[in-house]
Structures are given as structure tokens and as C-alpha cells.
C-alpha positions, 0 to 999 in steps of 0.5 A, spaced: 875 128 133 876 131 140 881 136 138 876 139 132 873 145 133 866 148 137 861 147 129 859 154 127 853 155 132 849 157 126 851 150 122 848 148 129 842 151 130 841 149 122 842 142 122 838 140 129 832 144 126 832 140 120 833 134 124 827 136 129 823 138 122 824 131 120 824 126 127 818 122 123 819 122 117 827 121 118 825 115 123 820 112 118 825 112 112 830 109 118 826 103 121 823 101 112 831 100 111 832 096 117 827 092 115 830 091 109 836 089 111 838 081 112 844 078 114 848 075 109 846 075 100 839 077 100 839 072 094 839 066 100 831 067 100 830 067 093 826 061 090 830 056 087 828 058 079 829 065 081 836 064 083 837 060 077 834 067 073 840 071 077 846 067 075 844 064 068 848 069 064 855 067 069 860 062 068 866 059 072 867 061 079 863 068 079 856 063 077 858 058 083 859 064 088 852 066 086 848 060 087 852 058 094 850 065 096 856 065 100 860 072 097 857 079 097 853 080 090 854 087 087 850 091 082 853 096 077 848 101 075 852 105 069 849 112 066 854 110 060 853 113 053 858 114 048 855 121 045 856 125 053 864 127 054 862 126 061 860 119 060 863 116 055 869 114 059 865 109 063 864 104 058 871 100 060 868 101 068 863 095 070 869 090 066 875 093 071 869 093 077 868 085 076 874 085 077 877 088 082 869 086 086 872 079 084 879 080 087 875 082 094 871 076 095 865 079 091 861 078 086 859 084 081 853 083 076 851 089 070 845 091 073 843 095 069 843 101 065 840 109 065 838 114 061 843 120 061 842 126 056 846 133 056 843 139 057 848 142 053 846 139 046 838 139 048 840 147 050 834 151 047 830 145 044 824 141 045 828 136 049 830 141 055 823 140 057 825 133 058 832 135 063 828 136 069 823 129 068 829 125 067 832 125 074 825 121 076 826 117 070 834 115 073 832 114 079 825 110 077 830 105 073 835 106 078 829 102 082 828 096 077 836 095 077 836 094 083 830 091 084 831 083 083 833 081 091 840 079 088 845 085 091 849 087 098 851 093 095 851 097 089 856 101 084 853 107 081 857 110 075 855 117 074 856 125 072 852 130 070 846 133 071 840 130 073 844 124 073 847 124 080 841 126 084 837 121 080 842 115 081 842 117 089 835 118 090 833 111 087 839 108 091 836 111 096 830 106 097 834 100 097 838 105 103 839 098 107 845 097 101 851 100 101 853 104 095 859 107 092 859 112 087 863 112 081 865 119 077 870 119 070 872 126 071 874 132 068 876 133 060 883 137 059 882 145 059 881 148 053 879 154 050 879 159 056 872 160 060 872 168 059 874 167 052 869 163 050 863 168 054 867 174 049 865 170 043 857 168 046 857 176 046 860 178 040 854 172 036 850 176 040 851 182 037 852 179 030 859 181 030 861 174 030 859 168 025 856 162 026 863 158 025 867 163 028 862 161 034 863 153 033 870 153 033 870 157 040 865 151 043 869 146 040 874 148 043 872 148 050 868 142 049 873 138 046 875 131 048 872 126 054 870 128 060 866 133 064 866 140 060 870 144 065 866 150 068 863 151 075 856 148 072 851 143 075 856 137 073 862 139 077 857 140 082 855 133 083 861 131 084 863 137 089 857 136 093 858 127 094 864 127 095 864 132 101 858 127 104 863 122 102 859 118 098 866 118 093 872 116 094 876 121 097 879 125 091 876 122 086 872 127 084 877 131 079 882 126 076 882 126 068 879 120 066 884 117 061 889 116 067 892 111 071 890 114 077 883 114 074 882 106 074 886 106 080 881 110 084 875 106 079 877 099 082 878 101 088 871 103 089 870 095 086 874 094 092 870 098 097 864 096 096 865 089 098 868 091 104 862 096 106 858 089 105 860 086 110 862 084 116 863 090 122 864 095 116 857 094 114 856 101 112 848 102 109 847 109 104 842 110 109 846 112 115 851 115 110 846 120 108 844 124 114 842 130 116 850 132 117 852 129 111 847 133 107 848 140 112 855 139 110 854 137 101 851 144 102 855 147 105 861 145 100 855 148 095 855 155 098 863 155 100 865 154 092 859 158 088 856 151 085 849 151 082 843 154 083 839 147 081 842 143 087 837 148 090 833 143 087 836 137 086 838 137 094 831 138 097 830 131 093 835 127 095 834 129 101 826 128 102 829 121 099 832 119 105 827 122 110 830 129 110 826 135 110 831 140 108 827 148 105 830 155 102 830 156 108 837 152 110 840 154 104 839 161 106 841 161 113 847 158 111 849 161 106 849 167 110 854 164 114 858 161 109 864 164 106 865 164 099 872 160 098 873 159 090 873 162 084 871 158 078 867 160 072 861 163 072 863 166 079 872 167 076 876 166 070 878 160 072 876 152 071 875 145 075 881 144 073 885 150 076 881 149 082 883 142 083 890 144 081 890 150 087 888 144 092 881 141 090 876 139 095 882 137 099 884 143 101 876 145 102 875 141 106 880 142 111 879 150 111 872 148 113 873 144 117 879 147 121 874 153 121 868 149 124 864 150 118 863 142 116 860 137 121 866 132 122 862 127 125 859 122 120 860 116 116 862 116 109 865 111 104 871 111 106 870 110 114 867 114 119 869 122 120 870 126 114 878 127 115 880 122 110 877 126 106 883 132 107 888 127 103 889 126 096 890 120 092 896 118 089 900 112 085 906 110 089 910 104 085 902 102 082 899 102 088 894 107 090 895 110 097 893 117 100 897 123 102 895 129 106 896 135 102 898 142 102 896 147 108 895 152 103 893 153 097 897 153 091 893 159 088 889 164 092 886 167 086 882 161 086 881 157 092 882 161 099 882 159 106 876 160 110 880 165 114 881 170 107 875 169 103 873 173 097 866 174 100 864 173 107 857 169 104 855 164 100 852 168 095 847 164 094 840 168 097 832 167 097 828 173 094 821 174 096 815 178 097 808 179 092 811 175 086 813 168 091 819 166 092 826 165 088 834 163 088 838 168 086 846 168 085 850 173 087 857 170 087 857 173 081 854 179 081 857 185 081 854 189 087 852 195 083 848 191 080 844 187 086 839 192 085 835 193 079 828 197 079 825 196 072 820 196 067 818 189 065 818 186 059 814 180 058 816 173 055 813 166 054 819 163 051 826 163 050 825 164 043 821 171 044 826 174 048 831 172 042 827 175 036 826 183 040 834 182 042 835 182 034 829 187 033 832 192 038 826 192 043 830 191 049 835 197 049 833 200 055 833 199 064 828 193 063 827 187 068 826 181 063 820 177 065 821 170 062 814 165 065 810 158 063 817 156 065 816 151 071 816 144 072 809 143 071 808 148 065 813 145 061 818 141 065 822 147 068 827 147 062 834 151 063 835 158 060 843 160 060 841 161 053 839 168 055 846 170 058 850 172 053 844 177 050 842 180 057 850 180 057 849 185 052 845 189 055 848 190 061 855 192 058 851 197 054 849 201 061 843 199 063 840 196 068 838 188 066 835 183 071 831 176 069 826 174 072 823 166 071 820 161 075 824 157 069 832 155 071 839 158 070 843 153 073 850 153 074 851 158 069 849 163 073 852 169 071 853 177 072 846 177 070 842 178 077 836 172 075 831 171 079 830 164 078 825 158 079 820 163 082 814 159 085 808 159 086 810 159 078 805 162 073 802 155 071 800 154 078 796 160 078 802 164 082 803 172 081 807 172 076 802 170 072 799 177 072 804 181 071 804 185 065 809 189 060 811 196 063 810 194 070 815 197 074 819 190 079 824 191 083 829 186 085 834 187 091 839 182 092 841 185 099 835 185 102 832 179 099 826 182 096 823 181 089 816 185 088 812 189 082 810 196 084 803 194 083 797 195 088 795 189 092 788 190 090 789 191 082 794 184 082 790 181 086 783 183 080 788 182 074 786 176 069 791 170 069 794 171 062 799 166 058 797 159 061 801 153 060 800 148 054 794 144 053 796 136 053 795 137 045 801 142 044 806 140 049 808 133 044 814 132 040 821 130 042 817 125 046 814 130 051 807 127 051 811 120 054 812 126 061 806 129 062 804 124 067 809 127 071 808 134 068 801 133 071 804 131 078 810 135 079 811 138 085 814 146 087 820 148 085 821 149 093 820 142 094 824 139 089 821 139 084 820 132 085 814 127 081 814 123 088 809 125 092 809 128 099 814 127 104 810 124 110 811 118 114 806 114 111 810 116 104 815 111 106 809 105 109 811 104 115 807 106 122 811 111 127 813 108 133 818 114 136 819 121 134 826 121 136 832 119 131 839 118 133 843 125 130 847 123 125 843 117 123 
């Protein structure tokens, strides 16, 4: 728009940096996707007995369709299951997306299905060592779904976790498709996130009983749809729909509601219009270099999850985008911090979608000149649409703008009033390696933290010398063989309420892993997915009980007070399983990918290297149009 505001000249220099690190693989990605891309149902070009394979299983006017290839073919790829909260409201999704696709000039097919585990039930057990893995097995499957040359666009249904970024990153290989992602949204609030913390605590200390426990979890968890705090899942849906991937406001609408099948069915709707005609609108344009900038950025202004640190990288190098650290951290130190939602407040999803959502955050940024306004999204070109909300107007869905201010300012903020000036996301180095750190939810007296290290190999030690008492003291707890390539890189929020303890006691506490900690991230200062990681040979393998590390958030420094020369000469303690002890809970099926599995800093990805020959075809240019 030509009256928008000059972009912030650091969000500037960031993104043509990332579009200048990325010309040849971006070109390379770009030049297979067009490549892939034919004129009319791909299906045409199907030998006659695979065609028939394709719509054997039709009937009526959906087969004819299909085998006259003359209506645009659309593949639904769904992550339902009835045991996530999240997930169960999508099994009654594919039957209205058939319909509506249908009511469109389209034709939708089940393409298939993915796995969707939930890190909440898996928290703490074998099976979270699979958490991480299970992206690159959604995306493998997304694949396969989407594999069979019968589609012209796609429908990804999902929420949670590694499921999002897996859906996205699979899709991303047929980027010549258009693809519209579909959420369920949040559950009804329950029990208050504070409250629910206080429990965690009192457990800890042994002042609260185990059924005093699952009453207060039942009650935050409670019925279907997203759990309602500020974690990875709500996350997901933040980060896609501010790089207009969703419909816009489709994010945090209950599940159960007319509006909610309303939007469902109008993604159906719009796909067949993105598939076609002057609308053709490819994922692969969708996904720039701008549109990822401005998914990061939504993350830092609201406080979201450290695994995007992660899950970002990947998508990105999915689409030929060379994205690092390094742009999180610049940006964030230009990013104010917009939201409170817990862990970062008392508040959940739902206050913040009551406040004004991400129709208010979007257009404070974007007023501000903190989000690219310049990019194609699902709804169109440029992210103003996203500025409106959707509503039911006699049953018919139609968009609004909403209100220029924020509805509650203890939970959501213009970006002219912030509750910091930064992210609160920040990089911390020195003689340990590399680590994220949050801060949005630190106190600042607690941002630097100079302690004795106490050294764990799993969650389970940490537990048993909390319980005995051990840990009463000033104390930088060191918890490592917990990367992708030692043990998949579980999630270990499971601390928080322990470490909790400690620091209302008084003294100064600090975690340290090259694990994750997510978007429970807390008021504990956690150093987190530290790589090089101890499996790989990285410095957190020598440290030892007693050695003094000092954490300061402020300066983005991470070190242990050990001489160069006496860590550089100390054995490599605590090696990661061996093939014969890392099985069970169908881990030995992962090894493949334990064994290949890629830094934390570079996604940690099983795909490989991100080079133009990863996407197997000759660069011809090193210049890409920005944005594209």
C-alpha cells in the first residue's frame, strides 16, 4: 500500500541479508517448483490405468470430474486423531472440505493421514524422545499423500507442535500447489494458568497430593481443542496466520461453533480459487523471505515458543531460505514485546483473542512498520486483509476491521506502549557454544546467574536429588545428552515447577541443556538447545560438578569459569546411548535419523544441507525477485 509506513530499517537490513544468504538456494528451490508446475489437473498426464487407480474409489459427479480432468483436484492431508483435544475436532473436517471444494468447481479427495502425537501426554517418558523426529516423519508422510500427480492444490489440517511445521515443510516440496492450512482452534478456559503453576509447585514440594494434582490439570485441560497456554501449539497458529497461510482469523476461534465450520468451509472454497486461473497462487511464492521475517516477528512480539527456533529454520531451508540465530536475535532486539499470555502472563489464548487477537497485532505492527506489508498470502496479496476479523452476518461469513485498540491492555499492547521494548528472545555464547534463551519471562534480577554446576544425564536424576534435598543452594543445573542426535532432543518443562522452588526459596537457579524447554519456557533463566551438543563432542561435555558457569542474559554470554586449556584437556564424560539402549517405545525405528539429525542451529532437521544441489536443479542465476 503506498501510504504504508518506511519497514523498520533493521527488519530492512535483516531480510535482504537473509534474501542475499539465500539467492542460490532460494533460485534453485523457486526454478524445481516451476518446473513442476503444468497448466490445467496434473492428472491429465496420468496413463489411463493410473487414472482409473485415482477415482476408483468416486462415485457420481466427483468420479466424472476426475476422470475428464476438467475441475481442480484437491488433496486434504489431516492429522486427526480422537486422543489430542486439539486434533479431535478435525474428524468432521474432510466431509464439509468435500463439500464446499465441491460447491467451488472442485473436486477434494482424502489424501491421507499423518501421525500427531502430544508432547503433553509423552511429557517425561521414552516417548518424548520421538517428539522432535515425528516433524520429519509428518512431513515424509505429508509427501506420500501428496505424491500421486492427482492434485492442484492441498488442504493441511493441523495444530500442535511438531505437526504444523511437518504439514508445512512436506508441502513445501510440491510448492508449485497451492495449499491453505486449516486449524480447529482453542478449548474454552479453564482453570487459571497461575493457579495451575501454584499446584505444579506445591506437588513439587510434597504439600499437595497426586489426585489434588489431576483434579488441577483436568481442569486446565479439559475438553476439545487447543490447550489454552502460550505454548509451541498456539504458537503454530500465531506464526501461519501472520504469514498468511491461514484464513484470516482463523486461528483462535473455538472449535464446536458456527463460525468455526464456517471458516473450515471457506478454506474448501478458497483453495479451488488459489488453483486456478489469474488467483493461481503457489505455497512456494507464499513462503518468502518477507513472509518468513514476518512469522518471526509475530513470535517475538507475542512471547511465543522457544521451539520455532527450530521449527522456523526448517521450514524455511524447505523453501530455499537460509534463515540463522542470528536473525532471530537481531530482531528481536528491535521487536517489542506486545502480549502477555502465560508462561510470559497470567492471561491465556483466549484473553489474548478477546483483547483484539492477531488482528489487533498485526495492524499495531504493521502501523508501526514492524511487519512486511508486501506479500501474498491465502487471502490475497498484501497482509492488510489480515487486519479484519471474521464474522457470521445472517450465515454468511463476511470480514470486519476491528477495533484500533486494544480491548485489554494487560494483555495485549499497541506497539507504541509495549511491556518491553524487546522480544525477549536472545542468543547466549562463549566457551560452551550457543543457546536460546527467553527472557520475556525472567525477572530482570534474575538474568544473570553466576553458580556452582550440578550435573544431570536425565530428568530423572534432577528429580531424585530435588526429593533428597541436594539442590538447596545458588546452583546452575546442567542437564545434557539431551540433543537431537543423543536422544531425539526431548522437551524438559518437567523441571519447571521444581526449579521454581528453588528460586522462590531464594536462591539463584539457572538451567542449562542442549535439550528443549519450549513454549513453557518460564521465570527460570534456561539455557536451552546449547549446541555444539555434548553427543556431538560440544564443551558441555566436560563440564563437571562444582564448576562455576556464569549466565548473563543481558550481554548474551553463556561460559564456565574453567581455564581454556584444562577444558580443552578434560575427557568427554557421559556419552549418549549406544543403538542397544536407546530402544523401546519404538525408538530403535528413529535411529536412522538420530544418526543423521542435524544441529539445533540448523533446524534440527534429518534433510540434509541446505545447498542448491539439495533441491537437484543447476543454478543458472544468483538473483531472485525479493519477495519471491
Amino acid at each position: 500500500m503506498s501510504d504504508a509506513p518506511a519497514i523498520h530499517p533493521k527488519i530492512a537490513e535483516v531480510t535482504a541479508r537473509i534474501i542475499g544468504r539465500s539467492a542460490s538456494t532460494r533460485s534453485a528451490y523457486l526454478e524445481r517448483t516451476a518446473a513442476a508446475y503444468a497448466e490445467g489437473p496434473a492428472r491429465r498426464g496420468l496413463a489411463c490405468s493410473n487414472l482409473a487407480h485415482g477415482f476408483a474409489a468416486m462415485g457420481g459427479g466427483d468420479r466424472e470430474a476426475l476422470r475428464a480432468a476438467r475441475k481442480p483436484g484437491v488433496a486434504i492431508v489431516s492429522s486427526y486423531n480422537d486422543m489430542l483435544s486439539a486434533h479431535q475436532p478435525l474428524k468432521e473436517y474432510p466431509d464439509w472440505l468435500k463439500t464446499s471444494v465441491r460447491e467451488a468447481g472442485g473436486v477434494a479427495q482424502f489424501a491421507g493421514g499423518v501421525p500427531a502425537m502430544c508432547d503433553g501426554i509423552t511429557q517425561g517418558r521414552a516417548g518424548m524422545e520421538l517428539s522432535l523426529f515425528s516433524r520429519e516423519v509428518i512431513a515424509m508422510a505429508t509427501a506420500i499423500a501428496l505424491s500421486h500427480d492427482m492434485f492442484d492444490g492441498s488442504l493441511l489440517l493441523g495444530v500442535c507442535d511438531k505437526i504444523v511445521p511437518g504439514l508445512l515443510i512436506g508441502a513445501l516440496s510440491f510448492g508449485h500447489l497451492p495449499a491453505v492450512l486449516v486449524p480447529a482452534g482453542p478449548m474454552n478456559s479453564g482453570l487459571p494458568n497461575k493457579e495451575k503453576a501454584r499446584i505444579r509447585q506445591l506437588y513439587a514440594e510434597g504439600k499437595a497430593t497426586r489426585e489434588d494434582l489431576l483434579e488441577a490439570e483436568s481442569a486446565s485441560y479439559h475438553s476439545p481443542g487447543t490447550c489454552t497456554f502460550y505454548g509451541t501449539a498456539n504458537s503454530n497458529q500465531m506464526v501461519v496466520e501472520v504469514m498468511g497461510l491461514h484464513l484470516p482469523g482463523a486461528s483462535f476461534v473455538h472449535p464446536g461453533t458456527p463460525i468455526r465450520r464456517a471458516l473450515t468451509e471457506e478454506a474448501g472454497r478458497r483453495v479451488v480459487e488459489l488453483a486456478r486461473g489469474e488467483s493461481y497462487t503457489p505455497l512456494a511464492e507464499i513462503v518468502s523471505e518477507k513472509t518468513v521475517v514476518n512469522g518471526l516477528i509475530s513470535l517475538l512480539a507475542t512471547g511465543g515458543s522457544t521451539n520455532h527456533t527450530l521449527h522456523l529454520v526448517a521450514i524455511a531451508a524447505a523453501a530455499g531460505i537460509q534463515l540463522t540465530w542470528d536473525d532471530f536475535s537481531d530482531l528481536s532486539a528491535v521487536i517489542p514485546l506486545l502480549a502477555r499470555v502465560y508462561p510470559n502472563g497470567s492471561a491465556d489464548i483466549n484473553h489474548f483473542h478477546a483483547a483484539g487477537g492477531i488482528q489487533f497485532l498485526i495492524g499495531t505492527l504493521l502501523d508501526a512498520g514492524l511487519l512486511h506489508p508486501d506479500v501474498r498470502t491465502v487471502a490475497g496479496d498484501g497482509l492488510h486483509r489480515y487486519r479484519q476479523e471474521p464474522i457470521l452476518d445472517n450465515g454468511s461469513l463476511r470480514w470486519r476491521e476491528v477495533p484500533t485498540r486494544s480491548l485489554d491492555e494487560d494483555v495485549l499492547r499497541p506497539a507504541s506502549r509495549p511491556f518491553s521494548a524487546d522480544g525477549g528472545l536472545r542468543m547466549v555464547s562463549g566457551n560452551l557454544g550457543r543457546a536460546v534463551i527467553k527472557v520475556s519471562a525472567v525477572a530482570d534480577e534474575h538474568r544473570v546467574v553466576e553458580a556452582p554446576a550440578r550435573v544431570f544425564t536425565s530428568q530423572q536424576g534432577f528429580d531424585q536429588a530435588f526429593s533428597a534435598g541436594e539442590l538447596e543452594r545458588d546452583v546452575v543445573v546442567v542437564i545434557r545428552n539431551q540433543g537431537p542426535q543423543a536422544n531425539g532432543m526431548p522437551e524438559l518443562h518437567g523441571l519447571t515447577p521444581a526449579l521454581g522452588v528453588l528460586m522462590d526459596r531464594g536462591y539463584q537457579v539457572a538451567l542449562l541443556t542442549d535439550g528443549r524447554m519450549s513454549g513453557a519456557s518460564g521465570k527460570i533463566p534456561a539455557a536451552i538447545q546449547l549446541t555444539p551438543e555434548a553427543a556431538a563432542g560440544g564443551p558441555l561435555a566436560r563440564i563437571a560438578d562444582g564448576d562455576v558457569v556464569r549466565l548473563d542474559a543481558d550481554a548474551g554470554t553463556l561460559d564456565v569459569l574453567v581455564g581454556e586449556t584444562e577444558l580443552a584437556l578434560r575427557e568427554l564424560v557421559d556419552g549418549p546411548p549406544d543403538e542397544a539402549s536407546w530402544t523401546g517405545t519404538g525408538r530403535e525405528l528413529f535411529a536412522a535419523l538420530r544418526r543423521s539429525v542435524g544441529p539445533a542451529d540448523q533446524g534440527a532437521s534429518v534433510f540434509g544441507p541446505l545447498t542448491p544441489e539439495h533441491f537437484g536443479v543447476p543454478i543458472r542465476s544468483n538473483t531472485v525477485e525479493v519477495g519471491k
